[in-house]
N, C-alpha and C positions, 0 to 999 in steps of 0.2 A: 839649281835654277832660281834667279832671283826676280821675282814679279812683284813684291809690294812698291817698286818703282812707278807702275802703271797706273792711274787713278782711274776712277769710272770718266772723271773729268777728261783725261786726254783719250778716253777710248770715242766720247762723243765728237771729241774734235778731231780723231782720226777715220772719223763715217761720215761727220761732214764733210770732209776733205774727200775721200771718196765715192759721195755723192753728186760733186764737184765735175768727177773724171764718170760717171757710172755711164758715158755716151762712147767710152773709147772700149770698154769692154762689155758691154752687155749684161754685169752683173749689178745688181741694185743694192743700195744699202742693206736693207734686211737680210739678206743674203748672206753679206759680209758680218753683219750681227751676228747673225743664228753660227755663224762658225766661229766667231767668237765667244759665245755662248758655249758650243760645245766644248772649246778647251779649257773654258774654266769649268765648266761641270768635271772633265778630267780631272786635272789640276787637285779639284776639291776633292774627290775621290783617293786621293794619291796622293795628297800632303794635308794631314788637318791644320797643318801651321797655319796655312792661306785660306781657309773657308771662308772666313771674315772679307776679305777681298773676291774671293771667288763669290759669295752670294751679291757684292755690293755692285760688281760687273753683271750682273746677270739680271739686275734690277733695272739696267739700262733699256727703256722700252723700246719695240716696235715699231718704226715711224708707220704712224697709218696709210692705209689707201682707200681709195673707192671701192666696194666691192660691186664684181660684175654679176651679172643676174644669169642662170642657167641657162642654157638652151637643150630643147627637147625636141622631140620629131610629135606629130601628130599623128594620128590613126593613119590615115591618111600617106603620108610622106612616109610611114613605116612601113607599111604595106608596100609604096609603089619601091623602097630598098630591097626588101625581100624579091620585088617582082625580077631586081635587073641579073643573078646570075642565070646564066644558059644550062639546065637544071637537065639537059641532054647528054654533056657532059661530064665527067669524071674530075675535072677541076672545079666545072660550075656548080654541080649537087655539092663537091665539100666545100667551097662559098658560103653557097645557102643555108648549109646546115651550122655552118659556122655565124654567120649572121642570127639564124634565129636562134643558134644557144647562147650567143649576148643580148638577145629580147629576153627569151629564157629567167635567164637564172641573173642578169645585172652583173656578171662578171666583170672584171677587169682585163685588161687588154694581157697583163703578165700573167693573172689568172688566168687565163685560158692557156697561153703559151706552158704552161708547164702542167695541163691536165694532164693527169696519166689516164690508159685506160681502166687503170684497177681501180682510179676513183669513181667509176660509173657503176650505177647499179639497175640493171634496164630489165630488172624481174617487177613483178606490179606490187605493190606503188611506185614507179621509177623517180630515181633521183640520183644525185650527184654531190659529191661530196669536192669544197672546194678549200684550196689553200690559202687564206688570205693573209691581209697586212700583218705585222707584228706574229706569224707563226699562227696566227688564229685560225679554228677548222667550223666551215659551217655544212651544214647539210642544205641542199635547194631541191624543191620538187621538180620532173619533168616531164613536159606535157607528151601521153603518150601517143601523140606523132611523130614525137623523136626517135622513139625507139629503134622503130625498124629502120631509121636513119643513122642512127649511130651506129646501130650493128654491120650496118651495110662497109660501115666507116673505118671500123675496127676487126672486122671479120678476119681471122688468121695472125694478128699481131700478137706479141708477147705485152701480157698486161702492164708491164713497167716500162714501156714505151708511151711516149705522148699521143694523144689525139689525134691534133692537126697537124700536119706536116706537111711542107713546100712539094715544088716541083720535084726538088733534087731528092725525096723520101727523105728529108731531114727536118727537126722541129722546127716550126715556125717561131719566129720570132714575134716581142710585141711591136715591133716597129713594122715586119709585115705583115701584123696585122692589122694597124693604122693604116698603113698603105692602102690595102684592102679592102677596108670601109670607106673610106676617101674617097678612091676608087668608083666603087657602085654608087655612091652619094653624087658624086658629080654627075653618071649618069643618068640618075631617078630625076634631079634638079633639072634636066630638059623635059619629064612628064610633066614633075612639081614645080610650076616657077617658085612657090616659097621657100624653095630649100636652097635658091640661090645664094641666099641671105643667112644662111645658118652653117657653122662650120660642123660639120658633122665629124665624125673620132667615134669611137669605142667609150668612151668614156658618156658621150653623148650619148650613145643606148642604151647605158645606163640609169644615165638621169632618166630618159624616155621610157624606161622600165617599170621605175617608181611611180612616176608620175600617170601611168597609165593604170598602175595599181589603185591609187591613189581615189584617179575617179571613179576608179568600180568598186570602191566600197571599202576594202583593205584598208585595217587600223594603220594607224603610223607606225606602231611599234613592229608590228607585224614583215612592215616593209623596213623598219631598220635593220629588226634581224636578220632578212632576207639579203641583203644589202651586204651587212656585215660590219654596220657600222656601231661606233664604243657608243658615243654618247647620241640621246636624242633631239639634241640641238641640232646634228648633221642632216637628222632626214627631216625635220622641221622647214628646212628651204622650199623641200618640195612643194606644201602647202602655203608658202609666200607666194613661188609662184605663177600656180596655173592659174590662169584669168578664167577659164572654162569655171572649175569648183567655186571662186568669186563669184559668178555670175549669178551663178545658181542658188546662193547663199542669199544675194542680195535682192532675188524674184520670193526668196521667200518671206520676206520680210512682209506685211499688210500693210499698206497704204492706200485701199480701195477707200475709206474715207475721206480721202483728201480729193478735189480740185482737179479736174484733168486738163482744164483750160485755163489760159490766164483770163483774168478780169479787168475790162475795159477800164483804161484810169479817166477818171474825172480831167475832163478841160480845165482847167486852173483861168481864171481870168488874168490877165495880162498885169503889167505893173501899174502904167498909165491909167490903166481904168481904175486900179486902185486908189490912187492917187485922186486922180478926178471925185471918186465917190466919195473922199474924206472932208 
């Protein structure tokens, strides 16, 4: 395979060029980078002839973007989600329980989808043990009102069977469980008008996990582990930003020596009369 033909130069002018077209397919440049990236990190791997090439592609940066700011639920708008499954039910109770094990534990939407029961440990201290990104294992505590929820949920299955599962007693997927949340979001959003405005996902209770950690006192670090995130740069967002913790921060500041009114300004005598008076 012959690749020292390709220079970093025409690989920029082949992402211009399809940044060009990025409106006929929906995929964006970076996109297109980062798999171009990945085949030379192959590449390199697989021929040291080319590293030299393969590191000088790979140097090709990022086109940046805006970043967009998190959205989270409020006490509030959390609560009235929990409020909407019909908890009389045998679909609506695994809803509910489902909902509060992503207040819970900050799961992932795939995370949940492949819980098994054997990862539940619902003897006291209860907790749950989860599988995350890159193969990583974390432990999460659980509040023990889940207990008897979950047993309820699990009662008679074979432990190496998943959690949650559909209508059809087959594992739920992460897409039905987007759905799902969606779902109950839209109908909490006619209690909450604020949630008109907010896209809500699994991901979002998430974020709304943290950050509810967050203002009760809970280190960062604390909540990164929880989370299950590498670095502390990631849960550092949280802290950008809740306006609430802002607030609160900024009341404590003293200013009681200063001014609470402004001070009448002085009439200034006109031009003309200056003039005149010289």
């Amino acid at each position: 395979m012959v690749v020292t033909d390709i220079s970093p130069a025409i690989v920029r002018q082949f992402l211009d060029h399809l940044e060009r077209d990025r409106h006929c397919t929906g995929v964006t440049r970076n996109h297109r980078l980062g798999t171009i990236h990945s085949l030379t990190r192959f590449i390199g791997m697989r021929s040291p002839v080319h590293l030299s090439w393969c590191t000088e592609v790979r140097l090709v940066p990022f086109k940046k973007t805006d970043k967009t700011l998190i959205t989270y639920l409020d006490k509030a708008e959390m609560d009235a989600l929990l409020r909407q499954p019909d908890r009389h039910t045998v679909l609506g109770m695994r809803d509910y329980v489902l909902l509060l094990f992503l207040y819970n534990s900050g799961a992932r939407a795939d995370e949940l989808a492949r819980l098994a029961i054997k990862h539940l440990r619902l003897e006291d201290p209860p907790s749950v043990r989860i599988h995350g990104k890159g193969n990583k294992i974390r432990m999460c505590p659980l509040w023990p009102m889940m207990v008897p929820m979950l047993e309820s949920l699990v009662i008679g299955r074979g432990a190496d069977e998943v959690v949650f599962l559909g209508r059809a007693n087959k594992p739920m997927t992460r897409f039905g469980i987007h759905r799902l949340v969606t779902h109950y979001a839209e109908m909490a959003s006619d209690e909450i008008p604020s949630m008109q405005a907010k896209r809500t996902s699994p991901h979002n209770i998430r974020h709304t996990t943290a950050v509810h950690m967050l203002r009760s006192g809970v280190d960062i670090n604390t909540i990164r582990v929880w989370l299950g995130h590498v670095s502390l740069d990631t849960t550092n967002i949280y802290a950008e930003v809740d306006l609430e913790m802002k607030t609160k921060a900024l009341a404590s500041v003293d200013v009681s020596g200063q001014p609470a009114e402004l001070l009448r300004q002085r009439a200034l005598p006109s031009l003309m009369t200056f003039l005149q008076g010289i």
